[in-house]
C-alpha positions as CSV (number, residue, x, y, z in Angstrom):
1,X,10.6,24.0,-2.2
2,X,11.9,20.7,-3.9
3,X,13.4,21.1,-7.2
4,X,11.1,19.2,-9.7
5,X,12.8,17.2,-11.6
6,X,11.5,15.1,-14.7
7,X,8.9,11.9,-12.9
8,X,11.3,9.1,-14.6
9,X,14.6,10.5,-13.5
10,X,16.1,10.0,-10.1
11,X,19.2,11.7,-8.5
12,X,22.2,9.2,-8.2
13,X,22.0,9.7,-4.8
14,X,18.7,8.1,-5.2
15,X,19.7,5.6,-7.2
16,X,22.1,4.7,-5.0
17,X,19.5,4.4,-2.3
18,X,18.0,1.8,-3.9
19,X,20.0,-0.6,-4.6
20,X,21.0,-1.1,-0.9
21,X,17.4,-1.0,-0.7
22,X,17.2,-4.2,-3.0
23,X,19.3,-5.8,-0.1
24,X,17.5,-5.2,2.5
25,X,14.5,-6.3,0.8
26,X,15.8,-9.5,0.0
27,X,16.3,-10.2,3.5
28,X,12.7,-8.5,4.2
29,X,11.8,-11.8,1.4
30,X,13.7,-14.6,3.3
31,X,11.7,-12.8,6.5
32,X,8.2,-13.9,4.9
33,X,9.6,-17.4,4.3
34,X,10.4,-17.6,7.6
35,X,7.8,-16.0,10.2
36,X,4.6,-18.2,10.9
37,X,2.1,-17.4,13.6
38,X,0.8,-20.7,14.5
39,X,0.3,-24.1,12.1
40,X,-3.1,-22.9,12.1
41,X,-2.4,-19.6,10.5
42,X,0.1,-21.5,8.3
43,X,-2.5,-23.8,6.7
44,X,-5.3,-20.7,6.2
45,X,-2.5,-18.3,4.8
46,X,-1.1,-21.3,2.0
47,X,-4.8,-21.6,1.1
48,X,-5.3,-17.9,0.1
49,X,-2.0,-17.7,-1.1
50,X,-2.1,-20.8,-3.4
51,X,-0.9,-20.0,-6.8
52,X,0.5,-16.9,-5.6
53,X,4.4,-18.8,-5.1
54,X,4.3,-19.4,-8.7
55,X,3.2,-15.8,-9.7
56,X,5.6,-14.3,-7.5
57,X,8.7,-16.0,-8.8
58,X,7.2,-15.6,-12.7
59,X,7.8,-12.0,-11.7
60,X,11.5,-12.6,-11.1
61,X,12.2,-11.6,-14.6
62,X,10.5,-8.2,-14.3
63,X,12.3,-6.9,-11.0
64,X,15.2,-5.4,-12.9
65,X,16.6,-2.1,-14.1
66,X,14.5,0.7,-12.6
67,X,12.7,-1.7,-10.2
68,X,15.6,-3.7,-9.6
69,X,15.2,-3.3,-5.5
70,X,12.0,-5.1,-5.4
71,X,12.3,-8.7,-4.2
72,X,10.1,-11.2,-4.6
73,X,9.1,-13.2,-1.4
74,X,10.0,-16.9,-1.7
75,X,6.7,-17.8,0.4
76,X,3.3,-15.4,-0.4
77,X,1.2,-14.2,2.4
78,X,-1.4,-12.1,3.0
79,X,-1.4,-8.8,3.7
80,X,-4.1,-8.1,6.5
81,X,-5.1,-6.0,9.1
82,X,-3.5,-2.4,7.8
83,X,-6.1,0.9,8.0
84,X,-6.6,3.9,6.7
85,X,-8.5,6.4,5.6
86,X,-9.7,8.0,1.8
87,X,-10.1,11.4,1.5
88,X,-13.2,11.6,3.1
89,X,-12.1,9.8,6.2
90,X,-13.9,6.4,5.3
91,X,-12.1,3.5,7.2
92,X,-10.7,1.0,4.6
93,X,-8.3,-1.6,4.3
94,X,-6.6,-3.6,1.7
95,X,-9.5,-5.9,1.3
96,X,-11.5,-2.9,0.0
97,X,-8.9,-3.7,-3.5
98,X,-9.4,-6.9,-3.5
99,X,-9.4,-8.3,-7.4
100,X,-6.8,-5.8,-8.2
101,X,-2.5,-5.9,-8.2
102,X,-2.0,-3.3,-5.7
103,X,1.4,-1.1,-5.8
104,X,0.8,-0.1,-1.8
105,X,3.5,2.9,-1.0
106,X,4.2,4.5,2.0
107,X,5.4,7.8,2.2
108,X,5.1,11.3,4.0
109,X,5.5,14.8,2.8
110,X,8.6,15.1,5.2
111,X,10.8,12.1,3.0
112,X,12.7,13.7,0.2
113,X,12.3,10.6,-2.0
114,X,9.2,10.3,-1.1
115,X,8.7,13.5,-2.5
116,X,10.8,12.6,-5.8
117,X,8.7,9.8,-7.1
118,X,4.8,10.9,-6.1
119,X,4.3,12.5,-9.6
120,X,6.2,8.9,-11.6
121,X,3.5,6.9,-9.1
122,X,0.7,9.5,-10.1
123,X,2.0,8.9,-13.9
124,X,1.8,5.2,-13.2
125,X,-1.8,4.9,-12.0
126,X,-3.0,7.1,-15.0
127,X,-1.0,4.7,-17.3
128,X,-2.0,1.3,-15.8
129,X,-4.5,2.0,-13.5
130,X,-8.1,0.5,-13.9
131,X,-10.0,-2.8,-13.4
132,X,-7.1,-4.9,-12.4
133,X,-4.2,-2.6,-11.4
134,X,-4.2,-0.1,-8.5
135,X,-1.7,2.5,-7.4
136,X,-2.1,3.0,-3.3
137,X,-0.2,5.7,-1.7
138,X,-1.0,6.0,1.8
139,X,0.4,8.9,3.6
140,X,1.9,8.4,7.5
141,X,2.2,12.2,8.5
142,X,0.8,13.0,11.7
143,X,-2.1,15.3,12.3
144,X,-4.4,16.4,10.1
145,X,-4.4,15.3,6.2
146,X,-3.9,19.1,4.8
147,X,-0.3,19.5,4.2
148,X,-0.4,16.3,2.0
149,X,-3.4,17.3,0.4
150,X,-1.4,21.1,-0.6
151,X,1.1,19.3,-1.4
152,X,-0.6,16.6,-4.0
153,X,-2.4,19.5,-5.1
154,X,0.4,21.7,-6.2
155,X,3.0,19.3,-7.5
156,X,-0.2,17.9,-9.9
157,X,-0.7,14.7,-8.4
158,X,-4.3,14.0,-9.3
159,X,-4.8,10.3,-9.8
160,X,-4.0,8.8,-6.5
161,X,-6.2,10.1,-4.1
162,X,-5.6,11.2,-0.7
163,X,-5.2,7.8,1.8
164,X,-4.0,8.4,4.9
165,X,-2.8,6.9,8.4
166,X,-2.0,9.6,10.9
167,X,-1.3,7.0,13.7
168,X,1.5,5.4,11.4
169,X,0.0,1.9,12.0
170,X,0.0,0.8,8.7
171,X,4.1,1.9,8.5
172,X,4.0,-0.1,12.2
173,X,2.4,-3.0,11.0
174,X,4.8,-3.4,8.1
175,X,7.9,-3.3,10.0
176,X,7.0,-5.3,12.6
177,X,6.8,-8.0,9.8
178,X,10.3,-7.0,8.5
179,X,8.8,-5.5,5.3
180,X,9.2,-1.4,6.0
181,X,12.6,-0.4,7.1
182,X,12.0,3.1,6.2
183,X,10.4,5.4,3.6
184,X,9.3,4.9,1.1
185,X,8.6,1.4,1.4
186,X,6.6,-0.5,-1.6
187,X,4.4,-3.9,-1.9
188,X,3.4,-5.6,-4.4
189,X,0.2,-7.6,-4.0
190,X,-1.9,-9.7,-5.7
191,X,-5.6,-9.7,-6.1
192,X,-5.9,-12.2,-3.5
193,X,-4.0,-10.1,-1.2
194,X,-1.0,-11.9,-1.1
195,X,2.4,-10.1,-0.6
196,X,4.4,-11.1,-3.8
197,X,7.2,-8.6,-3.7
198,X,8.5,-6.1,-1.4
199,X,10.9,-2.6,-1.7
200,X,12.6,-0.4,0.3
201,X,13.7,2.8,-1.5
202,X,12.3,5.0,-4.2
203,X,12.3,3.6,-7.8
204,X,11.1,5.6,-11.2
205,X,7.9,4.4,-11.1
206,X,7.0,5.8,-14.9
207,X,9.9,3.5,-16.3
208,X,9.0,1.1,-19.0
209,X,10.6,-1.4,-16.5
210,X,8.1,-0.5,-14.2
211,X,5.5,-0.6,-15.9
212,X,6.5,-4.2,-17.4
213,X,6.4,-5.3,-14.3
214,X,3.1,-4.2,-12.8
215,X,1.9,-5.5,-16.4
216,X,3.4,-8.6,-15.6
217,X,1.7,-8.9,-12.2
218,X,-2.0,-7.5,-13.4
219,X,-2.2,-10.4,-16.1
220,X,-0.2,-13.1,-14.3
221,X,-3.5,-14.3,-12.9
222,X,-3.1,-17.9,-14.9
223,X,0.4,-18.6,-13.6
């Protein structure tokens, strides 16, 4: 069984984890920039994403301390086409947030850090979530959905919900786009479903720098 430790306070080891995680995010950002699918795509993605360049790079200030490994993306896109399933086994997708800041994070009950920072993302959502800020962890095990479910039941992890992808798709997705390079991986999006910051690593998700941050991002909405 893990050894719980207090939600806010991660392992050096962990710590350590992600700082090299902020690298490889950064390069995950100048990734973004770079990948277009067509001038046609190009044009349709800047018009969701307008404002969103200038929201993402207000954030800047934010992605320090605790969160330090996430990197804003230099060009916003959106974020389409991932599935999953609730608890009951509804189908959704991203869209079904839209209006909100989502924090999406990927993890399975077989990653240790994973593991380590459910209950600070579980603190998280019952600190900031509501009308314009959403917490959503989708799990990637394989087969059926009750092992995470036993094991977000007994470490108290009652404000997520269970969302799930058993095919691993949504991890799939992600790092075919240079955004997951393991777990867990993080996103920060907007309410218009643009992508404004991405991290690879775990992070102490109940810090006051986190939560600064996804303060930053639910009210940036002027920017």
């Amino acid at each position: 069984m893990t050894e719980k430790r207090p939600s806010g306070l991660f392992p050096a080891k962990l710590v350590a984890i992600a700082a090299i995680a902020g690298v490889i995010a950064g390069a995950a950002a100048v990734y973004v920039k770079q990948t277009v699918s067509g001038n046609g795509a190009t044009i349709a993605a800047a018009g969701q994403c307008e404002g969103s360049v200038a929201r993402a790079s207000a954030l800047t200030p934010y992605m320090t301390g605790d969160v330090a490994a996430m990197v804003p993306v230099e060009q916003p896109k959106p974020i389409e086409g991932l599935t999953f399933a609730d608890a009951s086994g509804k189908s959704m997708t991203t869209a079904d947030f839209a209006g909100k800041t989502v924090l999406l994070n990927l993890w399975a009950t077989w990653c240790v850090p994973c593991r380590e920072e459910m209950p600070a993302l579980n603190n998280l959502q019952k600190a900031a979530g509501g009308e314009t800020f959403q917490v959503l962890a989708i799990n990637i095990d394989t087969g059926d959905v009750e092992k995470p479910k036993t094991f977000l039941e007994e470490t108290g992890v009652d404000a997520l919900g269970l969302y799930s992808d058993a095919s691993m798709g949504v991890f799939n997705s992600l790092k075919k786009q240079g955004l997951a390079f393991g777990l867990p991986a993080t996103l920060l999006i907007d309410g218009k479903g643009c992508l404004l910051g991405a991290m690879n690593g775990p992070a102490a998700w109940d810090s006051p720098d986190a939560k600064a941050l996804v303060g930053a991002a639910s009210t940036a909405i002027g920017i």
